[in-house]
C-alpha positions as CSV (number, residue, x, y, z in Angstrom):
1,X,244.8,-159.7,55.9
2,X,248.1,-161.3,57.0
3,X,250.5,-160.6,59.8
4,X,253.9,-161.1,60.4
5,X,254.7,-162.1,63.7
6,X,257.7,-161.0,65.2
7,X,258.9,-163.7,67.3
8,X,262.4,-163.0,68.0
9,X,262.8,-161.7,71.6
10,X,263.7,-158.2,70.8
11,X,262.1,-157.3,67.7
12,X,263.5,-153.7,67.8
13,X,266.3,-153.0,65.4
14,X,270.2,-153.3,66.9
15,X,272.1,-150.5,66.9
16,X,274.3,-151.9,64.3
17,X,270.7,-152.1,62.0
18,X,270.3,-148.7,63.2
19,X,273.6,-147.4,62.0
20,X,273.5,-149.0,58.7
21,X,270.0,-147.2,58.0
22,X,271.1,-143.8,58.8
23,X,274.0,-144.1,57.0
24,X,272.0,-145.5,53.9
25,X,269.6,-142.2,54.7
26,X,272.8,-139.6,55.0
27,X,274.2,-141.4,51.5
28,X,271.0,-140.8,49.6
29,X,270.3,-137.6,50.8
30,X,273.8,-136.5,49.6
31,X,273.3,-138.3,46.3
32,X,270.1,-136.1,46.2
33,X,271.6,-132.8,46.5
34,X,271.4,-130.6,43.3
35,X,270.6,-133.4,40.9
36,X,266.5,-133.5,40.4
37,X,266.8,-136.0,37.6
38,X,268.6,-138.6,39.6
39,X,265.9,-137.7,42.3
40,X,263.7,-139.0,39.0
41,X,265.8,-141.7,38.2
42,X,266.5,-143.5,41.2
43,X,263.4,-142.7,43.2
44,X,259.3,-144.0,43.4
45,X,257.3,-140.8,44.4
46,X,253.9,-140.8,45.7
47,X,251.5,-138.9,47.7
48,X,248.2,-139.9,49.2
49,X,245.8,-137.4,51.2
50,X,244.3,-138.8,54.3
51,X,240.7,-138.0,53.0
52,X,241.2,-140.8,50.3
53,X,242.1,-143.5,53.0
54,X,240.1,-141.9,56.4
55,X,236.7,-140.3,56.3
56,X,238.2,-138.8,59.6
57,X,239.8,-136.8,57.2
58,X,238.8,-133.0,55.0
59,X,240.0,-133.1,51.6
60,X,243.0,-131.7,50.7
61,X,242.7,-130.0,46.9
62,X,244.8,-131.4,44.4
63,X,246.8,-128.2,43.9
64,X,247.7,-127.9,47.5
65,X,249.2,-132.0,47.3
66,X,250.7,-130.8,44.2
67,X,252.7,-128.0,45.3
68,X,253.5,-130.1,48.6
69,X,255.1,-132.5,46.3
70,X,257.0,-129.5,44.5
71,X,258.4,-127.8,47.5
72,X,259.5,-131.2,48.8
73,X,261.9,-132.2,45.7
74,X,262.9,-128.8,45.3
75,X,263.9,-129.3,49.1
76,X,265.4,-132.3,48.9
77,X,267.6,-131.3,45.7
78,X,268.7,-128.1,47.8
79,X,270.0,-130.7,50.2
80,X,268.5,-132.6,53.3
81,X,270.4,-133.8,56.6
82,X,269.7,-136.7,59.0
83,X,269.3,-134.9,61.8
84,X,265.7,-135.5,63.2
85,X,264.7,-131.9,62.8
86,X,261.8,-130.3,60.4
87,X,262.5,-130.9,57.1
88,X,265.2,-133.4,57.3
89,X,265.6,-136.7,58.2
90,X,264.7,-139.1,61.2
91,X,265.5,-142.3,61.4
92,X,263.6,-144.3,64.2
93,X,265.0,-147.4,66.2
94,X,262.6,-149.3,64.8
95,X,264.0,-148.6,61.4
96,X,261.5,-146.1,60.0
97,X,262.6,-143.4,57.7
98,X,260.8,-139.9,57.6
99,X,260.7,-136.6,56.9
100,X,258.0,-133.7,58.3
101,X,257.2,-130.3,57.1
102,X,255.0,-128.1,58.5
103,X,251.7,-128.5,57.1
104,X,250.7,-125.3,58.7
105,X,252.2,-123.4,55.7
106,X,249.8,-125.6,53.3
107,X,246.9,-125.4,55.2
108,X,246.6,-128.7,56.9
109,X,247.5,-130.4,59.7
110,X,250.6,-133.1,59.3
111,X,252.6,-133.7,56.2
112,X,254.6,-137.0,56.5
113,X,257.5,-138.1,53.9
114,X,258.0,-141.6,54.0
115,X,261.8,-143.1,53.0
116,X,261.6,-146.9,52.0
117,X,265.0,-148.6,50.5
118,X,264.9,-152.0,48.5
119,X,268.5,-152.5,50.1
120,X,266.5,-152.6,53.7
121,X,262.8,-153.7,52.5
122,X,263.2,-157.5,53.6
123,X,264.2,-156.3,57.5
124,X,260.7,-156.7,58.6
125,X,258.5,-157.7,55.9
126,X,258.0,-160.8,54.1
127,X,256.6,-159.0,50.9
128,X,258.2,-158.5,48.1
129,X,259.7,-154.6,46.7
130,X,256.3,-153.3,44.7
131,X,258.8,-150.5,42.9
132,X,260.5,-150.1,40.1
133,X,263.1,-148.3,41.5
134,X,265.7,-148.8,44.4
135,X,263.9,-146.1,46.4
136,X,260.6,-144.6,47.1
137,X,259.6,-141.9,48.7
138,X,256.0,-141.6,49.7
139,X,254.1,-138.4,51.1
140,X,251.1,-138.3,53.3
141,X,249.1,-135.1,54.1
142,X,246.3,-134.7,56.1
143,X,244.1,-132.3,57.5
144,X,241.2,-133.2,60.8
145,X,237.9,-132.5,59.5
């Protein structure tokens, strides 16, 4: 496993960084709103449970990730904000992008959408963009054993 080590002396994002991610976050989530096939078009989607990664974890049945999944485009497409509030949008001054909803509703115990931009990818990684599409959007649910 490699690292990248930050070695600038402030390694958290400026505000200006800051600024251009939540506007990039407020822009997509507009360009979201009542259009489900440019959701498709435009957008990576994936879910992993925590029981696949953590044997911390219970396992979360298939249906349940499925119908998290569901609820969260249907969301989205009804229209999200960037306001740091359940089911809408923070963004962190380190530069990460996410979403939670309340797991309790499902059954388990955190639910965690993930926002990742190809515009933004290179800030802090030296990897390449592993999509096929200017945006991904990855879910995480899990549940404590």
């Amino acid at each position: 496993m490699s690292y990248k080590i930050i070695t600038d002396s402030n390694p958290i994002n400026t505000d200006e960084q800051i600024t251009g991610l939540r506007t990039e976050m407020q822009n997509y989530a507009k360009c979201m709103k009542g259009n489900q096939e440019r959701f498709k078009a435009l957008t990576y989607f994936g879910v992993c449970a925590g029981h696949w990664v953590s044997p911390q974890c219970a396992v979360v049945p298939k249906e349940t990730m499925i119908k998290i999944c569901e609820d969260f485009e249907y969301m989205l497409c009804m229209g999200t904000k960037v306001n740091a509030t359940l089911n809408n949008w923070n963004v962190g001054f380190m530069g990460s992008r996410w979403l939670d909803m309340d797991g309790e509703i499902y059954g388990v115990d955190s639910i965690r959408v993930a926002f990742y931009s190809k515009k933004h990818w290179d800030m802090r990684s030296d990897k390449k963009w592993p999509y096929d599409k200017p945006y991904a959007v990855l879910i995480t649910v899990e549940k404590a054993k």
